[in-house]
N, C-alpha and C positions, 0 to 999 in steps of 0.2 A: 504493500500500500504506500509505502515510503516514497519510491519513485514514481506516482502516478502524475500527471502534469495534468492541470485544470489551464483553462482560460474561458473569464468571463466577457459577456459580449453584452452590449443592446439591442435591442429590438429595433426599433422606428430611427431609420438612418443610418443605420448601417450592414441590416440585413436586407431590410425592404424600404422601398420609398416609402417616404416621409410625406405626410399632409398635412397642413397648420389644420386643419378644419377635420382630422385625427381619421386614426383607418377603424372603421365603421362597421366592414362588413366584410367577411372574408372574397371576394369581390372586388373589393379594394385594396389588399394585398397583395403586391409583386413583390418579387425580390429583387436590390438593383443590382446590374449585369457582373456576373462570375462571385456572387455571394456565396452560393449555394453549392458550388465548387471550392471556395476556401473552405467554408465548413466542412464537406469531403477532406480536402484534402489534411485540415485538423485530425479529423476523427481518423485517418489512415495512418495519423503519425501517433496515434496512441492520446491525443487530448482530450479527456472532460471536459465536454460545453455545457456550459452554466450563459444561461440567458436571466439576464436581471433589468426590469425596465417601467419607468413609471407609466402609468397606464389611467390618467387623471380623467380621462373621457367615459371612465366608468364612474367614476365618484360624484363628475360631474349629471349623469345620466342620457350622454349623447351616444356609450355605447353599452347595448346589453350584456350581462353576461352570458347571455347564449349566442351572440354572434360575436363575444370574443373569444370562447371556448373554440367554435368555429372558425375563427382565424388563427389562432395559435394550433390545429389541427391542420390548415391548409397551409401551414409552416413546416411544419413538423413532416407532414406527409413528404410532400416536396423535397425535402433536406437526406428522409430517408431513402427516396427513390433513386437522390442522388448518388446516393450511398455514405450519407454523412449520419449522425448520430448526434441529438443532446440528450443531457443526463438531466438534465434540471431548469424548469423555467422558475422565476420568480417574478413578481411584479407587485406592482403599489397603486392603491385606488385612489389616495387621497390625494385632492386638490395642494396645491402650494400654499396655498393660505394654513391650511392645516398644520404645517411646522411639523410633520411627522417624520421622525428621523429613519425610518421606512423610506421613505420617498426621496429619492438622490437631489439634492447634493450629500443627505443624509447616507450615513451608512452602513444602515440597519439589514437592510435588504444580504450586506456581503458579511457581515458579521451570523446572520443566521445562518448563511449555507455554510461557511465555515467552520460554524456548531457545527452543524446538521451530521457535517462529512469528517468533525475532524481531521480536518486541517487548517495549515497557516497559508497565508495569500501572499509573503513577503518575495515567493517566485512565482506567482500568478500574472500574467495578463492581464489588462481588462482593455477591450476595444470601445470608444465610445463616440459618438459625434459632434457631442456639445460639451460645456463648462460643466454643470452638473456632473455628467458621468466620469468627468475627470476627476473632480475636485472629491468624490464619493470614493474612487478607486487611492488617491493618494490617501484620505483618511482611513483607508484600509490595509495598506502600506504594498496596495496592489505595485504592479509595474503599467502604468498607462500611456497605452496609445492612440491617439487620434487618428479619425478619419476626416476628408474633406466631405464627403457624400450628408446628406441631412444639414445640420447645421455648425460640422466643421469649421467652417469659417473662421465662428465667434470664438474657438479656441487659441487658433490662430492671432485674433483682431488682439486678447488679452495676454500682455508681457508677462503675465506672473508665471505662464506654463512654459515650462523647460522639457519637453517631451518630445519624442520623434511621432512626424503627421507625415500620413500615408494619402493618397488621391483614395485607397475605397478599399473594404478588408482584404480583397486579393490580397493588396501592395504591401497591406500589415501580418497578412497572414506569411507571404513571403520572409519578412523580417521576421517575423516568429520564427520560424522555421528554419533560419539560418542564422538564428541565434541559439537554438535548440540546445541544451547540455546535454551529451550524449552520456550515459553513465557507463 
């Protein structure tokens, strides 16, 4: 169990496009192009995917939980067909106004799988698009990296993140990958 390698990812922006007006309805979920191949190409190198992602469009009541079930199904299916594999979704209902330290920048969400699994994250991954899932993965003492895809940019736009930014998780998964410690 020693050597097993986790990395944790988002959801909205960096597996599939991103909609300000939130994905709704499995229908509305694509994945963007060669996502579903980096997560292959994880799970063939032996990585645990942990998907953790705030998900406020249910808290808020714009998406049900049965057409998110639905969507994280027509995720999942997809990823398998690819031949890829996660071990674990997580996600957070609550609004930002709510202060839940569940909900990223909070992080609650990487402190429970890390319960959960018995382990430490301090060689963990975490992939993310925005500030939040950065700032959520250094207080977890993840290793984080950005993507441009979703709302990359804004990590980008702010000086305080000293991290390596990929154009979209291919490019990050690459770099995983050839930073890989081989035991």
């Amino acid at each position: 169990m020693k050597n097993q390698k986790y990395i944790i990812l988002d959801r909205d922006g960096v597996i599939n496009i991103d909609s300000p007006s939130f994905i709704k309805t499995a229908d509305e979920w694509n994945p963007i192009p060669k996502s579903l191949d980096a997560i292959k190409r994880l799970s063939e190198n032996e990585y645990k995917i942990i998907i953790i992602s705030n998900q406020s469009g249910l808290g808020r009541g714009i998406i049900s939980y049965a057409d998110f079930i639905k969507i994280n199904l027509k995720m999942i299916n997809q990823i398998i067909k690819m031949g890829g594999s996660i071990l674990a979704t997580l996600y957070c209902p609550s609004l930002p106004t709510k202060n839940n330290m569940n909900r990223k920048p909070g992080n609650g969400m990487f402190t429970e799988i890390a319960q959960r699994l018995n382990i430490t994250l301090n060689n963990c991954y975490s992939i993310g698009d925005s500030p939040r899932d950065i700032d959520a993965s250094l207080l977890s003492n993840c290793r984080p990296l950005g993507v441009r895809t979703g709302n990359g940019y804004d990590i980008e736009k702010n000086t305080k993140y000293k991290i390596p930014m990929f154009n979209d998780l291919s490019d990050a998964v690459d770099y995983v990958l050839k930073h890989d410690t081989k035991d």
